[in-house]
DRENTORKOL-3810 file (N, C-alpha, C; in nm, 4 decimals):
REM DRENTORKOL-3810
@n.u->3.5906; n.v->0.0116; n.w->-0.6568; ca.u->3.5008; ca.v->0.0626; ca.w->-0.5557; c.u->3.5765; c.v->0.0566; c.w->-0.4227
@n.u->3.4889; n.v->0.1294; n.w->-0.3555; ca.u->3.5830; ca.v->0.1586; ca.w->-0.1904; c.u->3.5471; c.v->0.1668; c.w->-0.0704
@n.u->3.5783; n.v->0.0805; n.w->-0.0124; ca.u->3.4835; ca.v->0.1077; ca.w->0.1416; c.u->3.6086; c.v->0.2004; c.w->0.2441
@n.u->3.5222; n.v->0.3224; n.w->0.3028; ca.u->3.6254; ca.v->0.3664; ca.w->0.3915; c.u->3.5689; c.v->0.3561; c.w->0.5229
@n.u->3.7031; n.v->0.3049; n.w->0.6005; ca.u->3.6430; ca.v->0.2813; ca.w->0.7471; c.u->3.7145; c.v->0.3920; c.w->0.8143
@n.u->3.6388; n.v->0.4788; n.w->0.9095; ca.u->3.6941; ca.v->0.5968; ca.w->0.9763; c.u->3.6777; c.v->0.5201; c.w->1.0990
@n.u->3.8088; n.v->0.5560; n.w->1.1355; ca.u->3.7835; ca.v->0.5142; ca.w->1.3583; c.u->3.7889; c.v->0.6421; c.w->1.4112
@n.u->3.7269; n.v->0.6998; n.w->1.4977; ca.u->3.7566; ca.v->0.8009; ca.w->1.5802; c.u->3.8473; c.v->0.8165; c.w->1.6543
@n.u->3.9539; n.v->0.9325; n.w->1.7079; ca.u->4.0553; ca.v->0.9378; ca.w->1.7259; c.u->4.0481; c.v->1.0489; c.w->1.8548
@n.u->3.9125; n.v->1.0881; n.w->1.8733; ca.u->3.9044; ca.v->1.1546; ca.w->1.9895; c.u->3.7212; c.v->1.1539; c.w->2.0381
@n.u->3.7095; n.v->1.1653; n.w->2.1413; ca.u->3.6348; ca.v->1.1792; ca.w->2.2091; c.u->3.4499; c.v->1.2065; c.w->2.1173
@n.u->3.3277; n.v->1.1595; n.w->2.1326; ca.u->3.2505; ca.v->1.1896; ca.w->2.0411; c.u->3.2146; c.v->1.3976; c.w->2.0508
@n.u->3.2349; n.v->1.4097; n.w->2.2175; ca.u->3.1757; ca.v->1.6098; ca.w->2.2115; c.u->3.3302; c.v->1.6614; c.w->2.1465
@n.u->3.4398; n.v->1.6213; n.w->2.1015; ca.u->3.5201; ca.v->1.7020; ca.w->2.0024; c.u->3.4901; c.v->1.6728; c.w->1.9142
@n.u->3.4302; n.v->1.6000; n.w->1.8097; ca.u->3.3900; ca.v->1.5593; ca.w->1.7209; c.u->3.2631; c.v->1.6514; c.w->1.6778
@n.u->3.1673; n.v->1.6632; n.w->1.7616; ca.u->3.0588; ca.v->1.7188; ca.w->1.7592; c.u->3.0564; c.v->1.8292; c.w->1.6886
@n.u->3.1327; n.v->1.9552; n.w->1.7226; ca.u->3.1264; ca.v->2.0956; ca.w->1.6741; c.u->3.1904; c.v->2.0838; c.w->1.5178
@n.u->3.2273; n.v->1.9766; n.w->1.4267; ca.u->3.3032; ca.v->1.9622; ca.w->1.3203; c.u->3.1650; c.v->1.9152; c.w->1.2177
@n.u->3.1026; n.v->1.8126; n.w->1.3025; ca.u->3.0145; ca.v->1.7214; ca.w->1.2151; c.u->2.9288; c.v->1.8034; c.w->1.1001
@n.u->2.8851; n.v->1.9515; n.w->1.1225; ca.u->2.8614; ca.v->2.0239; ca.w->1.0234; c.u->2.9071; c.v->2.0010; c.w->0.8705
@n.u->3.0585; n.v->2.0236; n.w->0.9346; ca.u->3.1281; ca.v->2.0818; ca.w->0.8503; c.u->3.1577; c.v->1.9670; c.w->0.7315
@n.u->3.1935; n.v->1.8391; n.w->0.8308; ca.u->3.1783; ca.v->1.6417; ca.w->0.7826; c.u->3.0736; c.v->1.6565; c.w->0.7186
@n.u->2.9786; n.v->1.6836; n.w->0.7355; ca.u->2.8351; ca.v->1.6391; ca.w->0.6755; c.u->2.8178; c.v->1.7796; c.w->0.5169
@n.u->2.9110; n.v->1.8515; n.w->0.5160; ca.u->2.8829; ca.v->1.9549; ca.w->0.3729; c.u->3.0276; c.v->1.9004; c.w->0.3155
@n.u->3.0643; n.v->1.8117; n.w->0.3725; ca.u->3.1887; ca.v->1.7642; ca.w->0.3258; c.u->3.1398; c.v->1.6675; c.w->0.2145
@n.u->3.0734; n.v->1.5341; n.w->0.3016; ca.u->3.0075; ca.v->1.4437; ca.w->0.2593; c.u->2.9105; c.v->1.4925; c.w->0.1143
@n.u->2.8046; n.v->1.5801; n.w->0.1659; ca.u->2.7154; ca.v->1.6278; ca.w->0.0352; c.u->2.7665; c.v->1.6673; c.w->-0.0675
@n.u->2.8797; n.v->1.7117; n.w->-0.0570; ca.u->2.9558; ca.v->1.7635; ca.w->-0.1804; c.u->2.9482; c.v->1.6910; c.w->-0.2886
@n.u->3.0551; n.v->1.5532; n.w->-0.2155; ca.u->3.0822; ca.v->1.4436; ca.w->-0.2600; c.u->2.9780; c.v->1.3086; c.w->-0.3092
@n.u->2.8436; n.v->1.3494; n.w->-0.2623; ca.u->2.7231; ca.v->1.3111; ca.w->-0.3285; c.u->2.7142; c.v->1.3339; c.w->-0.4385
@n.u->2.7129; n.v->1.4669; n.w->-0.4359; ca.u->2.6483; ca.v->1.5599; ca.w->-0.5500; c.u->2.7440; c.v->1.5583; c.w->-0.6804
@n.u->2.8981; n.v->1.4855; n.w->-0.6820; ca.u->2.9593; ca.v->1.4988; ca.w->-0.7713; c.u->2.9611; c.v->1.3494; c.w->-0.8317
@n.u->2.8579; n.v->1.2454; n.w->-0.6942; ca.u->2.8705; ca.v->1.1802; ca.w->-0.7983; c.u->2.9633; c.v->1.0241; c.w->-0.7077
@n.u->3.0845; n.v->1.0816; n.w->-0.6231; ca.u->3.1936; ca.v->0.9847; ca.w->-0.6095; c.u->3.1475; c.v->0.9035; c.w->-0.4181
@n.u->3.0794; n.v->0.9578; n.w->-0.3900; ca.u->3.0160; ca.v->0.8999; ca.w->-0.2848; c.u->2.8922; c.v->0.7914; c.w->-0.3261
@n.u->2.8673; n.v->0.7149; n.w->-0.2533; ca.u->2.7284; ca.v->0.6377; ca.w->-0.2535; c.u->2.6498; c.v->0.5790; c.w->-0.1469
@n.u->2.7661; n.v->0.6000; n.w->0.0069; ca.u->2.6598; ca.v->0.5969; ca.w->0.1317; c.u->2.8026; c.v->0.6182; c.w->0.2061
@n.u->2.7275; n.v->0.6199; n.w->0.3403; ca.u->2.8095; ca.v->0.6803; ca.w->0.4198; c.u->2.7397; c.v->0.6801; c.w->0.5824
@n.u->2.7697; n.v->0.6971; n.w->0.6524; ca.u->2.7301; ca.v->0.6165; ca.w->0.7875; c.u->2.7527; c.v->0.5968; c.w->0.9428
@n.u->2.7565; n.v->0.6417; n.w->1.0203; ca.u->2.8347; ca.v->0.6331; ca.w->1.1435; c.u->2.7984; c.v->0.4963; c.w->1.1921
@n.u->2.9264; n.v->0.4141; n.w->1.2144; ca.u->2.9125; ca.v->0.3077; ca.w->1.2828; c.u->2.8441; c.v->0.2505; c.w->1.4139
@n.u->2.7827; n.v->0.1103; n.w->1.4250; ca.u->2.7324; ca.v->0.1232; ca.w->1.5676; c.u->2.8038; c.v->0.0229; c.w->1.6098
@n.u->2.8678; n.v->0.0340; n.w->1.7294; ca.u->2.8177; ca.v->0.1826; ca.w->1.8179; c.u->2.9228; c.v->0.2469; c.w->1.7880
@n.u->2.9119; n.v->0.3849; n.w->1.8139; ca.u->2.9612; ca.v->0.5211; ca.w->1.7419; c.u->3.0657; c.v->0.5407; c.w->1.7589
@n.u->3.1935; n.v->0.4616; n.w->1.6991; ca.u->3.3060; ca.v->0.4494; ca.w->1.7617; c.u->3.3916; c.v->0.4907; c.w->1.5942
@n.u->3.3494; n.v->0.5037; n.w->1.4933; ca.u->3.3973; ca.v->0.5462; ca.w->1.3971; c.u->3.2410; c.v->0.5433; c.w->1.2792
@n.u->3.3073; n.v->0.5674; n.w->1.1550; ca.u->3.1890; ca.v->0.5571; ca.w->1.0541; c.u->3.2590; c.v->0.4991; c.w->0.9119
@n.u->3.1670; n.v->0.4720; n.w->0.8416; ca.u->3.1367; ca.v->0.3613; ca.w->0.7024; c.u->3.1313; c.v->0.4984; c.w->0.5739
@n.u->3.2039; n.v->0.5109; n.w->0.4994; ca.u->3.2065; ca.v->0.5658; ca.w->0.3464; c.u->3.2035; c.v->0.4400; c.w->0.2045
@n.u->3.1173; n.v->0.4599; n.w->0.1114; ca.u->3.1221; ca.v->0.4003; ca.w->0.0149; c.u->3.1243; c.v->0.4967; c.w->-0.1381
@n.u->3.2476; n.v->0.4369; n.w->-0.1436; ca.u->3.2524; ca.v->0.5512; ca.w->-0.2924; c.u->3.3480; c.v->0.4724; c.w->-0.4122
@n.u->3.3463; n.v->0.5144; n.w->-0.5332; ca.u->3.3366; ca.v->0.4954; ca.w->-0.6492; c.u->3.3958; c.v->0.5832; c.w->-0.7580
@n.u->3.4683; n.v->0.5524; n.w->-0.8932; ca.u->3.4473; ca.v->0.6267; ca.w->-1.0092; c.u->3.6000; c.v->0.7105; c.w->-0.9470
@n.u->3.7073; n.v->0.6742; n.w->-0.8668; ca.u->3.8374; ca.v->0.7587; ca.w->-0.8783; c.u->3.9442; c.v->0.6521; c.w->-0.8094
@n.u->4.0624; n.v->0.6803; n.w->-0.8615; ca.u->4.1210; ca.v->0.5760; ca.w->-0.7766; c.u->4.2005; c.v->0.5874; c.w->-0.6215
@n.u->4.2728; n.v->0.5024; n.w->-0.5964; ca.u->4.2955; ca.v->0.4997; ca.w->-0.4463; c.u->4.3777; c.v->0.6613; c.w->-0.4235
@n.u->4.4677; n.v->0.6807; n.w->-0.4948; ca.u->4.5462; ca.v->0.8032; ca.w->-0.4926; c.u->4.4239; c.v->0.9713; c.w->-0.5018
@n.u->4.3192; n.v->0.9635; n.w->-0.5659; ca.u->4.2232; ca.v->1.0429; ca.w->-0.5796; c.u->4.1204; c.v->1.0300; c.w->-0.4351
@n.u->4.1248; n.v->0.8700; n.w->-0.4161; ca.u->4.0434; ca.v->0.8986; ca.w->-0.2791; c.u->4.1082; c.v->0.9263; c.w->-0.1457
@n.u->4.2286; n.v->0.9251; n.w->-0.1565; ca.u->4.2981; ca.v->0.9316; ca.w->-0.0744; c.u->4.3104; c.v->1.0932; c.w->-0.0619
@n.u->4.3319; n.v->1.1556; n.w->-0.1686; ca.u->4.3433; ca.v->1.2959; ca.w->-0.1421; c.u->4.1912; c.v->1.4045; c.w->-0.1177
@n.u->4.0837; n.v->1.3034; n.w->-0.1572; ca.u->3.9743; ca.v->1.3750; ca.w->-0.0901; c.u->3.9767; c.v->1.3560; c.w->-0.0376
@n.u->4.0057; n.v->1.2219; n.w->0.0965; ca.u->3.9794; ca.v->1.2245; ca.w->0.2214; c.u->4.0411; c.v->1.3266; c.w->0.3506
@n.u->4.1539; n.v->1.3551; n.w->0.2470; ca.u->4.2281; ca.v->1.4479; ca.w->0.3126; c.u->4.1628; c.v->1.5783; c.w->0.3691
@n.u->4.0464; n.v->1.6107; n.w->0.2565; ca.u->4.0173; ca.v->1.7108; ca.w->0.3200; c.u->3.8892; c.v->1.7054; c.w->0.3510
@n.u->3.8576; n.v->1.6401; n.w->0.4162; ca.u->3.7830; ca.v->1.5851; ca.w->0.5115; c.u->3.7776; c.v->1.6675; c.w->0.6822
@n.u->3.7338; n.v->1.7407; n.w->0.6933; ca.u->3.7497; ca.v->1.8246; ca.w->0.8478; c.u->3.7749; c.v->1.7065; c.w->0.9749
@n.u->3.7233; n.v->1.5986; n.w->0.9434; ca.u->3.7246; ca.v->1.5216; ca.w->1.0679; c.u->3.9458; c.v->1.4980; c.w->1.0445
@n.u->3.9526; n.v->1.4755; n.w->0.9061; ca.u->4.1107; ca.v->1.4728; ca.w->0.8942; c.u->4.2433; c.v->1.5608; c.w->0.9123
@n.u->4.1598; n.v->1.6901; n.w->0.8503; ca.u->4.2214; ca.v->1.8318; ca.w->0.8831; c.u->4.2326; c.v->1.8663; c.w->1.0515
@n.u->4.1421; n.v->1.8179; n.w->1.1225; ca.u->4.1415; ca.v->1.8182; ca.w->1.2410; c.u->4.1833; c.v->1.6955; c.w->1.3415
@n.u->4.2357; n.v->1.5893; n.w->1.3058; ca.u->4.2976; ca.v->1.4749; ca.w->1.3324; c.u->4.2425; c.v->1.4091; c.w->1.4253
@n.u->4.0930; n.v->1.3864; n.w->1.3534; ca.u->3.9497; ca.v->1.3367; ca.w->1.4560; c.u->3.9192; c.v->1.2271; c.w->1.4061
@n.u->4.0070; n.v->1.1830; n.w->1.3134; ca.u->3.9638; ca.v->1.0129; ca.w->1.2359; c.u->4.1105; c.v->0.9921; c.w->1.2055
@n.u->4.0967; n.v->0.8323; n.w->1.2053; ca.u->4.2152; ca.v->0.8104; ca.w->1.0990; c.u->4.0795; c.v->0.7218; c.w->1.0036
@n.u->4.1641; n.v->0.7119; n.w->0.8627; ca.u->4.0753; ca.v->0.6187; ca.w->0.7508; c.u->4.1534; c.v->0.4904; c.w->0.7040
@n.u->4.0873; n.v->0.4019; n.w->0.7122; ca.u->4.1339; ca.v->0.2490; ca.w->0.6406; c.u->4.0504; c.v->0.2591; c.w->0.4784
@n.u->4.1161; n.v->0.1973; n.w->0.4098; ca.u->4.0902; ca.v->0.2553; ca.w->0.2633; c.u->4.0453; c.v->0.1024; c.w->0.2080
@n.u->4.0018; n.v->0.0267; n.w->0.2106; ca.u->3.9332; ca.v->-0.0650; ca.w->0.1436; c.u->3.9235; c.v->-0.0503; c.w->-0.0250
@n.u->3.9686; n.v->-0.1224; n.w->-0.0836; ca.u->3.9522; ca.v->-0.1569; ca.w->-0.2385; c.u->3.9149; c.v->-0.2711; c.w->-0.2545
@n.u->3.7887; n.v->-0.2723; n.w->-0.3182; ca.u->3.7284; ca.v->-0.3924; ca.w->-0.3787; c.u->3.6958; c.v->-0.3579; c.w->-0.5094
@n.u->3.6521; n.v->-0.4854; n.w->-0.5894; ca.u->3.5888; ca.v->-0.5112; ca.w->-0.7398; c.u->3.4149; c.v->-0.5514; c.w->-0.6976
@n.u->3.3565; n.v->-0.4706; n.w->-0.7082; ca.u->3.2070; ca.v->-0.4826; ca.w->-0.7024; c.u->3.2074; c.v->-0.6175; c.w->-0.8312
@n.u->3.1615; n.v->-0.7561; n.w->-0.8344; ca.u->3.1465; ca.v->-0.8337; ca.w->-0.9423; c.u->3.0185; c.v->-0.8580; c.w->-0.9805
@n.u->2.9364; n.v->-0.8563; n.w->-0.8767; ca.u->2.7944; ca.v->-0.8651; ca.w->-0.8151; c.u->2.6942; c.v->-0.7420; c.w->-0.7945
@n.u->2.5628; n.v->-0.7106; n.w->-0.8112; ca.u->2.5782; ca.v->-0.5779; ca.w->-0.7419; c.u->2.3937; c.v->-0.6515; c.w->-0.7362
@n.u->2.2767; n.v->-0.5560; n.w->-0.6445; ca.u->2.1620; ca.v->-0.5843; ca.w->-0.6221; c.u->2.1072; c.v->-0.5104; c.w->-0.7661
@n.u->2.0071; n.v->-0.5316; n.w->-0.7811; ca.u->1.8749; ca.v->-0.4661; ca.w->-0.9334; c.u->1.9174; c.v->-0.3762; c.w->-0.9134
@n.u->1.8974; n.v->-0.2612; n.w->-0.7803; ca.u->1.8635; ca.v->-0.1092; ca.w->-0.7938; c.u->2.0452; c.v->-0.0711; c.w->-0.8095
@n.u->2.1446; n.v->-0.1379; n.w->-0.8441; ca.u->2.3019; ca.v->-0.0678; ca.w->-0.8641; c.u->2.2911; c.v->-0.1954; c.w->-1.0001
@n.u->2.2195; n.v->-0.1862; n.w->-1.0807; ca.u->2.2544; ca.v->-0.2944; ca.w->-1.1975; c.u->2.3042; c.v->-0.1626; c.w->-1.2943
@n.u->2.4655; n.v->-0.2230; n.w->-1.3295; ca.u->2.5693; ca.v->-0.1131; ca.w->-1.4013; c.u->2.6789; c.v->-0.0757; c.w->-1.3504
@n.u->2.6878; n.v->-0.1663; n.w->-1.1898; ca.u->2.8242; ca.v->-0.0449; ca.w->-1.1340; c.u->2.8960; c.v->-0.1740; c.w->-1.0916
@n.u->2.8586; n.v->-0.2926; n.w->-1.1476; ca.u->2.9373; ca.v->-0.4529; ca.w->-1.1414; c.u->3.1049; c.v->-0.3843; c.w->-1.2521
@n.u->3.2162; n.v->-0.4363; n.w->-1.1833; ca.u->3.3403; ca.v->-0.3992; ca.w->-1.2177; c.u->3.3952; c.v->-0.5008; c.w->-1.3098
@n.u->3.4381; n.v->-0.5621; n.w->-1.3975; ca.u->3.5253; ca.v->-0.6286; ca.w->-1.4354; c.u->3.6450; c.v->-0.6658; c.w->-1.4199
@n.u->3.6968; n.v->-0.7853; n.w->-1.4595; ca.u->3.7941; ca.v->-0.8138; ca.w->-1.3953; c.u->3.8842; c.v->-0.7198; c.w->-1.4642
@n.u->3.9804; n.v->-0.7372; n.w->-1.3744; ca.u->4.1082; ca.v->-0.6387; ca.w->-1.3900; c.u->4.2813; c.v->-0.7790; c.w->-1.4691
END
């Protein structure tokens, strides 16, 4: 599992006219499944991705195309963890050891 931390890399009104495009970026990546939340940080100085089910080299290359990345409006910190634990409503997505 993966936490991605985006910092912003420019200003929030350049950012602004993209967030569309971030946000059909994001749904995509719902809808297939490899996302599971996602978030703008407070205060709004970057944002929070949580995703799943590909590895670092696979998330690394979706992030790529990411408009906030294509447009060099984030950088991303890539977090890898082993979920060992998880709450009732994610009972199934606890990882094993490696």
């Amino acid at each position: 599992m993966f936490v991605v931390l985006l910092t912003y890399t420019q200003p929030l009104e350049k950012l602004e006219p993209y967030l569309p495009a971030h946000r059909q970026f994001l749904a995509k990546h719902y809808a297939s499944g490899v996302l599971l939340a996602s978030g703008p940080q407070i205060p709004r100085t970057g944002g929070v991705i949580i995703a799943r089910g590909l590895s670092r080299e696979q998330l690394q290359s979706l992030l790529a195309a990411d408009p906030f990345a294509q447009n060099a409006l984030a950088d991303y910190q890539v977090i890898e963890f082993q979920a060992r634990a998880c709450a009732p409503q994610l009972a199934g997505w606890e990882e094993s050891e490696r």
